[in-house]
C-alpha positions as CSV (number, residue, x, y, z in Angstrom):
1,X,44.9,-36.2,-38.2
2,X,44.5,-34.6,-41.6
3,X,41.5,-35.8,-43.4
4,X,42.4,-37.6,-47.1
5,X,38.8,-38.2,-47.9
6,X,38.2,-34.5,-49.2
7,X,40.9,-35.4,-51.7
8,X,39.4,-38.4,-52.9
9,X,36.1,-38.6,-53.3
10,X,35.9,-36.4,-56.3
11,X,38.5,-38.5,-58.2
12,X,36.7,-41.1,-61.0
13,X,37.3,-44.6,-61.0
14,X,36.0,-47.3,-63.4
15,X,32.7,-48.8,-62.2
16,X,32.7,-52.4,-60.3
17,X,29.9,-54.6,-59.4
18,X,30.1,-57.8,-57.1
19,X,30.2,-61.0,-58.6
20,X,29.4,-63.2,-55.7
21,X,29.9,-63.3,-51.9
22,X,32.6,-66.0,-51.1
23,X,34.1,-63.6,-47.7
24,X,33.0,-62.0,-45.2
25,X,35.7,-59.7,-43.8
26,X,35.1,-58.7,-39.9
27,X,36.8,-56.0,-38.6
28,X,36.9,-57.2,-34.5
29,X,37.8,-53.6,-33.3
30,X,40.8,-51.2,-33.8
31,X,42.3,-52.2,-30.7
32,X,46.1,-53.1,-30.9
33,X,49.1,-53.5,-29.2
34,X,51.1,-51.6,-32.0
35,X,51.2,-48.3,-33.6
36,X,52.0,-48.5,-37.4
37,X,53.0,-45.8,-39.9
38,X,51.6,-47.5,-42.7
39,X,48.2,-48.5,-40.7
40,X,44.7,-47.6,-43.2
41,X,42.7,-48.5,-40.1
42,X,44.4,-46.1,-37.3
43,X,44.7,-48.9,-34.9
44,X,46.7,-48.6,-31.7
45,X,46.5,-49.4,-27.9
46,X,44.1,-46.9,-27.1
47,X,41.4,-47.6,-29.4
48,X,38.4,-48.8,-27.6
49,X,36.4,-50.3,-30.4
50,X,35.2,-53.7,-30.5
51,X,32.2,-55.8,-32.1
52,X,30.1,-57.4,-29.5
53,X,29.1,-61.3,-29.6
54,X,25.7,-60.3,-30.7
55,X,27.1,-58.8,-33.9
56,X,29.3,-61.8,-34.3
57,X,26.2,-64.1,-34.6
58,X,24.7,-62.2,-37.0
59,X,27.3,-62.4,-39.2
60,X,27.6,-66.3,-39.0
61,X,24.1,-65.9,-39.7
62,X,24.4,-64.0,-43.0
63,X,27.7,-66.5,-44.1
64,X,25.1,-69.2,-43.8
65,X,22.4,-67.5,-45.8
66,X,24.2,-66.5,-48.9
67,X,26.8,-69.3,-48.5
68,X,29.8,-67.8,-47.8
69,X,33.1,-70.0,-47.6
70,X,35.4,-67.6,-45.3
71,X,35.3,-65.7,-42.4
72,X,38.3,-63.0,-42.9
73,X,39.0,-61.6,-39.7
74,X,41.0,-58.6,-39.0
75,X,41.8,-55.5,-36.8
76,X,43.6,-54.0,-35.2
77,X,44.5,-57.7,-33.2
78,X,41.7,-59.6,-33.9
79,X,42.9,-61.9,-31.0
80,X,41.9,-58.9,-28.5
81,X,38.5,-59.2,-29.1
82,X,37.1,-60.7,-25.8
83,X,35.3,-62.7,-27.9
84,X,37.7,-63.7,-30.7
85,X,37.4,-67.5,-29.3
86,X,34.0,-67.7,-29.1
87,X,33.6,-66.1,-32.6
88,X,36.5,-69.2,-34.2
89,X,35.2,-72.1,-32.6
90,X,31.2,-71.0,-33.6
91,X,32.9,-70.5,-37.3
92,X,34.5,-73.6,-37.6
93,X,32.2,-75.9,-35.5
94,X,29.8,-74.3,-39.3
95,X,32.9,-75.3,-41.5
96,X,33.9,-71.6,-42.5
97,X,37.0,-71.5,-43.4
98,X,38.6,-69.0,-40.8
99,X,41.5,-66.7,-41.4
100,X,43.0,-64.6,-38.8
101,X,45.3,-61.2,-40.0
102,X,47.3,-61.4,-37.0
103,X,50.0,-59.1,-36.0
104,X,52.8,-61.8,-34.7
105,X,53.6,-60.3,-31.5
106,X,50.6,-60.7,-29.9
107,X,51.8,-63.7,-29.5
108,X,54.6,-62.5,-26.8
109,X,52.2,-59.6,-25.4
110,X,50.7,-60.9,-21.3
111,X,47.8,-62.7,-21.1
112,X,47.7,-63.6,-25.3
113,X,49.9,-67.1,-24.9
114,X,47.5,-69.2,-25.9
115,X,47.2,-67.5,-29.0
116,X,49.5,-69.6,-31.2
117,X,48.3,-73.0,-29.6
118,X,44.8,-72.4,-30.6
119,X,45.0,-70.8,-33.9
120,X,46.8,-74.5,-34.6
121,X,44.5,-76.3,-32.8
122,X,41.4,-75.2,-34.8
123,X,43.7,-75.2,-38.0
124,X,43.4,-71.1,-38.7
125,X,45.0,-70.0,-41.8
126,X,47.4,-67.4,-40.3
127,X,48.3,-63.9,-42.0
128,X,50.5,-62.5,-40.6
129,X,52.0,-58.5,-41.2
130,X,55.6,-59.0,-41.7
131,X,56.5,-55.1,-43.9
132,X,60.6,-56.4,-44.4
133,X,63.3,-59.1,-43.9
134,X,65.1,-56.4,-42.5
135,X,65.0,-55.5,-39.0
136,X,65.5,-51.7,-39.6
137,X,62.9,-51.6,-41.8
138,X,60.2,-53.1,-39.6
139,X,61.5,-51.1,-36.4
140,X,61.2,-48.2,-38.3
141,X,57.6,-48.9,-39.6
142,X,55.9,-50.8,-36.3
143,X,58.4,-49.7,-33.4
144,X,61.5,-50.2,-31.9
145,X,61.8,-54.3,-30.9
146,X,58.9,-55.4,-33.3
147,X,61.2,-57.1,-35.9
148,X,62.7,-59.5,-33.3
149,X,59.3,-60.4,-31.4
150,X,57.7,-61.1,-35.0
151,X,60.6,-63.5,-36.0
152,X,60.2,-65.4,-32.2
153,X,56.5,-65.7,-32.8
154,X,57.3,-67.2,-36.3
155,X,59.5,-69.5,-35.2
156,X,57.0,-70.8,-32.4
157,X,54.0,-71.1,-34.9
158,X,56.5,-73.0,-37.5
159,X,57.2,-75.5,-34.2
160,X,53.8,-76.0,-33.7
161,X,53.7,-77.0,-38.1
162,X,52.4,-73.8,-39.9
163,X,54.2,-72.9,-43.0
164,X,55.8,-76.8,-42.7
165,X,55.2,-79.2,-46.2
166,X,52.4,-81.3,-45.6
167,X,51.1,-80.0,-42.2
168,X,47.7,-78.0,-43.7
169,X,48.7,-75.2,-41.5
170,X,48.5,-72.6,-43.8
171,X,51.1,-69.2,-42.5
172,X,51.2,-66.3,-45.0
173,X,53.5,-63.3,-44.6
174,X,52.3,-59.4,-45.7
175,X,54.3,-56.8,-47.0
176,X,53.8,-53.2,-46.9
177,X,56.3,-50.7,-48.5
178,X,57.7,-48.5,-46.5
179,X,57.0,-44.9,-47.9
180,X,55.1,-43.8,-50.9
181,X,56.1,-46.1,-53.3
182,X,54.3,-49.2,-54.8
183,X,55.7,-52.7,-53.4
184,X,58.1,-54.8,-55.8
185,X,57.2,-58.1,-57.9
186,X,55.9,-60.1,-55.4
187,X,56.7,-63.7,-56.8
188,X,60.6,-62.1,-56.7
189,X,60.3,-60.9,-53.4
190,X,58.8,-63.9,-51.7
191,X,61.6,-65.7,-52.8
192,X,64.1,-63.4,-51.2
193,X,61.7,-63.8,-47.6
194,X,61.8,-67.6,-48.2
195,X,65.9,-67.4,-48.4
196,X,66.7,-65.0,-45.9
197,X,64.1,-65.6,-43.3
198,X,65.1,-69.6,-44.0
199,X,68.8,-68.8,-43.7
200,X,68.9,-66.5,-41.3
201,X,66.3,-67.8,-39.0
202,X,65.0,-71.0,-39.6
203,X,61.7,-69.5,-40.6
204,X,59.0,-71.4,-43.5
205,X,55.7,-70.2,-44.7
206,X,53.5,-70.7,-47.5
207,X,53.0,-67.6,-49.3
208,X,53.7,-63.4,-49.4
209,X,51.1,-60.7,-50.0
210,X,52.9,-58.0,-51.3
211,X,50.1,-55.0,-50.3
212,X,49.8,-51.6,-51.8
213,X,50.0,-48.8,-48.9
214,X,46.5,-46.6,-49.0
215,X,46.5,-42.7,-49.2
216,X,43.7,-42.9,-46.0
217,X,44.4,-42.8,-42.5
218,X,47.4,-42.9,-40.7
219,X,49.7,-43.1,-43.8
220,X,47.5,-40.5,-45.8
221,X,47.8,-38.1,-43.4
222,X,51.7,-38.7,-42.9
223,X,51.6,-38.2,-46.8
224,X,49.5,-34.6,-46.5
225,X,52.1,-33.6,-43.9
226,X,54.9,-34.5,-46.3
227,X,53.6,-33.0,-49.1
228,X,53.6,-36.5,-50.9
229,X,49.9,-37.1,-51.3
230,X,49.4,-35.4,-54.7
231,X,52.4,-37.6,-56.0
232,X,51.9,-40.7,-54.6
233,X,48.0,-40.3,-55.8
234,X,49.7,-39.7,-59.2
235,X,52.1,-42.8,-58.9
236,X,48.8,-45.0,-58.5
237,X,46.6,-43.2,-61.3
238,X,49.6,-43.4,-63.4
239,X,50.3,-47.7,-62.7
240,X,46.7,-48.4,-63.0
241,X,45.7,-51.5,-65.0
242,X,42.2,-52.3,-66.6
243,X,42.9,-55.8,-66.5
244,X,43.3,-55.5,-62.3
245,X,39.7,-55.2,-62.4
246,X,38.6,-58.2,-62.7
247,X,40.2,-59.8,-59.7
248,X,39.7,-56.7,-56.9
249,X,38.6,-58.4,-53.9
250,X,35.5,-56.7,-53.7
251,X,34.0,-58.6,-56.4
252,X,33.9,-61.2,-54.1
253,X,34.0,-59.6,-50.6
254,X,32.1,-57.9,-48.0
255,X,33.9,-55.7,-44.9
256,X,31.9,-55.5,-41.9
257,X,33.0,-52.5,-38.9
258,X,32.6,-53.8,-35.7
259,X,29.3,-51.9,-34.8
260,X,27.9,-54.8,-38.0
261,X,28.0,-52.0,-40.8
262,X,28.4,-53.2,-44.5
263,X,31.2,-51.7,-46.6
264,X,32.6,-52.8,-50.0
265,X,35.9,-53.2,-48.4
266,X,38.0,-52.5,-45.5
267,X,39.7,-49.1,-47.0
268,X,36.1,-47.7,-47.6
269,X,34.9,-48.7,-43.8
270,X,37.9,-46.2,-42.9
271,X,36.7,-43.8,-44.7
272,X,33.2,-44.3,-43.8
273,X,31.9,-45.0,-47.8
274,X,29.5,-47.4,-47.1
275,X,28.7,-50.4,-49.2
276,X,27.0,-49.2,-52.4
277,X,23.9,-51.1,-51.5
278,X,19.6,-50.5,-50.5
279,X,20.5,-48.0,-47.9
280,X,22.3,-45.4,-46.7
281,X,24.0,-47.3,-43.7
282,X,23.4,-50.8,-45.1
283,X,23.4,-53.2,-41.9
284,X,24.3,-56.8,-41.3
285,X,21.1,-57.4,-40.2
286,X,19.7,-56.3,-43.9
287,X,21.2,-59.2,-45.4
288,X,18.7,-61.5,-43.5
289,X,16.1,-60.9,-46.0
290,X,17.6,-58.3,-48.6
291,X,19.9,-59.1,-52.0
292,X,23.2,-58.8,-52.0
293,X,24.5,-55.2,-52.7
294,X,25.9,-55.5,-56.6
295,X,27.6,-51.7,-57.1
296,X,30.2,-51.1,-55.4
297,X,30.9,-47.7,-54.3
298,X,34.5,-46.3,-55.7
299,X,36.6,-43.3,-55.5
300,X,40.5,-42.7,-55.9
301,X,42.0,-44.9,-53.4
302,X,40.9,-47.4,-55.2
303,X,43.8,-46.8,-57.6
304,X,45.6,-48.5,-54.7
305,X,44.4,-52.1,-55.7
306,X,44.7,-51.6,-59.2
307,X,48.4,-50.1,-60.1
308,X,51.1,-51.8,-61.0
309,X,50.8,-55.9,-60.0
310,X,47.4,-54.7,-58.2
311,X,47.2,-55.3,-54.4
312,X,44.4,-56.7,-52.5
313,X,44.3,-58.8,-49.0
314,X,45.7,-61.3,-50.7
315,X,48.3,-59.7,-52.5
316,X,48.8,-59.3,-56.0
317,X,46.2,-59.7,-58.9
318,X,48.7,-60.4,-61.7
């Protein structure tokens, strides 16, 4: 896999500090059942990473000590961490607020049934990766098959009330373009996912993250071997907005790998950019007696979260 960060460490960006911690973003492992093109972390069924229980509690030590409101977790499929369960019910049994980026057909994969019943049961906000209304589309960018398995687990997570009026079950769908182009207004295009997914099949939800695609990884490296990294690095200089700034989600964040390293986000964990903090390799377990990290560390990807409408994990800025 070509390497993006040479590219992009070099490249100024505007400097950020953190405001306060309200998330902490753990990355369970890069284990998952799918493949994506547009994948920043590289995930896939072979990856073999995955944060131990250990790890876990000292993060749910940390959210305690500086306060934190949400547990983000994410992947790969968070939901293939052995010890995804233990980690949810530990997190809301505390009151976090839990979110889980799940990729919907886990749901249909052996041995992950349960999945939908107990996301509901502990009333996990659900985010789940939906790239297109269209079914060529998100063949073409997860695999052949995908697009129907994610609208089956849909409808069985709107039977058991998420995305339903009333029910407090909060689903929200994610968008990813699918090439090297930034994603359309999102307040237009969740509108067209409410009609067609409603009309076509049956399908509710609350809210869609329209997310920038990042030149790192998997899609950074299909963009080097296209020769599309130069202008698609160009296409995000060129979109950036000052007034994006304010509202990046690492003002507010921190992204944890699964070995219980701090990064400012979960772009710079792929690229191995450490949080901009006391150390070198800044540590969970630094946070028990340490200040929070302030500066965070930039470079151009960052462009990503600030062109056009911005983009962060939950969606647009503006």
């Amino acid at each position: 896999m070509r390497d993006t960060w040479p590219r992009l460490k070099d490249i100024a960006f505007p400097a950020i500090e953190r405001d306060a911690l309200d998330t902490l973003q753990l990355n369970l492992g890069y284990l998952c059942n799918l493949s994506c093109t547009h994948c920043h972390v590289n995930a896939g069924p072979r990856r073999t990473e995955l944060m131990g229980r250990d790890t876990m509690a000292l993060a749910l030590k940390v959210a305690e000590r500086f306060e934190v409101r949400t547990l983000d977790l994410t992947g790969g499929s968070p939901e293939m961490n052995p010890d995804f369960r233990w980690l949810v019910d530990a997190a809301v049994e505390r009151g976090l607020q839990v979110m889980d980026r799940l990729n919907p057909t886990i749901i249909e994969e052996p041995g992950y049934e349960w999945v939908a019943e107990y996301l509901a049961a502990r009333r996990v906000e659900a985010v789940a990766s939906l790239p297109c209304y269209s079914q060529a589309n998100v063949d073409a960018q997860r695999g052949k098959g995908v697009f129907e398995s994610s609208i089956r687990a849909l409808q069985r997570i709107n039977a058991l009330g998420y995305g339903q009026p009333g029910s407090g079950l909060e689903l929200n769908l994610v968008y990813n373009p699918g090439g090297a182009f930034l994603p359309p207004d999102q307040v237009k295009l969740e509108a067209d996912y409410k009609r067609l997914l409603g009309e076509n099949f049956g399908i509710v939800f609350n809210h869609l993250y329209a997310l920038a695609n990042m030149p790192i990884q998997r899609f950074g490296s299909m963009l080097i071997s296209k020769g599309q990294f130069d202008t698609y690095l160009a296409t995000l200089q060129g979109a950036h907005r000052d007034e994006n700034l304010a509202a990046v989600m690492c003002r507010s964040l921190l992204s944890v790998d699964y070995r219980g390293y701090l990064y400012d986000c979960d772009f710079n964990q792929m690229l191995d950019l450490p949080a901009a903090g006391s150390s070198d390799q800044p540590h969970l377990r630094d946070l028990l007696t340490e200040a929070l990290p302030r500066r965070i560390a930039v470079a151009g990807h960052c462009y990503g979260c600030t062109a056009g409408q911005g983009s962060s994990c939950g969606g647009a800025l503006v």
